[in-house]
C-alpha positions as CSV (number, residue, x, y, z in Angstrom):
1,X,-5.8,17.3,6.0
2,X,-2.1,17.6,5.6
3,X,-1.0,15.8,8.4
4,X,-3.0,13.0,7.6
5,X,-1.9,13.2,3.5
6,X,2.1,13.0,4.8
7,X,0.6,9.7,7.4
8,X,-0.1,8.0,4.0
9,X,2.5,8.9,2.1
10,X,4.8,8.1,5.2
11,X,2.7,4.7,5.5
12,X,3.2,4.3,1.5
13,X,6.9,4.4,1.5
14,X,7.5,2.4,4.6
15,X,5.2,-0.4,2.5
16,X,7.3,0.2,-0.5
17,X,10.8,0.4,1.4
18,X,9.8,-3.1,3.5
19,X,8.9,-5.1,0.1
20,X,13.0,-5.9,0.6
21,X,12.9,-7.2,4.0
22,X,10.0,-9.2,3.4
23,X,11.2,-10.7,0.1
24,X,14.5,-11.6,2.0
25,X,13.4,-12.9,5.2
26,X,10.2,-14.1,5.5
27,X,9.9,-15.6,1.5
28,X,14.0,-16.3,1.5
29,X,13.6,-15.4,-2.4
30,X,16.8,-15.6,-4.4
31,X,18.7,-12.3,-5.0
32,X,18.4,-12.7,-9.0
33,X,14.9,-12.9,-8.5
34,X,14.2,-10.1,-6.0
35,X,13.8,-7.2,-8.8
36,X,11.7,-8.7,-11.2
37,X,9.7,-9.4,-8.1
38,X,9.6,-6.1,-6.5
39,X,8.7,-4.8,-10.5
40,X,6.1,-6.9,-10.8
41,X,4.8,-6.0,-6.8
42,X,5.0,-2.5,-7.7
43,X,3.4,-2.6,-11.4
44,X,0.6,-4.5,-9.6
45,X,0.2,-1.8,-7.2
46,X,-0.1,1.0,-10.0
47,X,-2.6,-1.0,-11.4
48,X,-5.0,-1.5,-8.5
49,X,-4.7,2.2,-7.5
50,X,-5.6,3.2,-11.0
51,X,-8.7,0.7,-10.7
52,X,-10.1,1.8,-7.1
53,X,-8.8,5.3,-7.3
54,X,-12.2,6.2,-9.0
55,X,-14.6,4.2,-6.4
56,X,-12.4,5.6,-3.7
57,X,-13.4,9.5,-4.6
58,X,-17.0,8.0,-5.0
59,X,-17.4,6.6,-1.7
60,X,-15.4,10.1,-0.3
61,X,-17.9,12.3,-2.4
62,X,-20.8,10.0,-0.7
63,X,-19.9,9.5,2.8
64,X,-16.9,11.7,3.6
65,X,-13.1,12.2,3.8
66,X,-12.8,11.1,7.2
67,X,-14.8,7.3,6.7
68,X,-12.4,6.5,3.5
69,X,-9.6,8.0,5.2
70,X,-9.8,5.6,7.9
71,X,-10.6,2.4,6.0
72,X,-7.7,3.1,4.2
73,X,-5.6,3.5,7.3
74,X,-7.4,0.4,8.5
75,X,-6.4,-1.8,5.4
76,X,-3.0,-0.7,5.3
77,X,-2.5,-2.0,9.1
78,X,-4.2,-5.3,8.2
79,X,-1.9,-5.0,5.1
80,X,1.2,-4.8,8.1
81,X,-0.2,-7.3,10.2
82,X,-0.6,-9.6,7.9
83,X,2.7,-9.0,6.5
84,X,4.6,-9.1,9.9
């Protein structure tokens, strides 16, 4: 359990930590833009895990830690892959 619980926290920051690199290379936005950007990235993110958080336990109350553990390690690689 706790190696997996630091794997998605390291996974969580590396997402947050990249937003920069993907705002500057692959989207080329301006500078002046960049942090109302990564504000309104990150305010979206608060949001959605305050929406799923709840179905999430469900499902891991229902099936087991292990099944949502990996679908969540499987949609933050298709998040990466996408991304890359």
């Amino acid at each position: 359990y706790y190696i997996l619980s630091m794997l998605t926290i390291t996974m969580l920051v590396f997402n947050s930590a990249n937003t920069v690199f993907l705002l500057n290379v692959y989207l080329k936005t301006p500078k002046d833009n960049q942090g109302a950007l990564s504000g309104d990235l990150g305010f979206a993110q608060e949001i959605m895990i305050l929406a799923t958080s709840f179905l999430w336990g469900l499902a891991s109350d229902f099936t087991g830690r292990a099944l949502v553990f990996a679908c969540g390690f499987w949609l933050m690689s298709l998040g990466l892959i996408l991304s890359s």
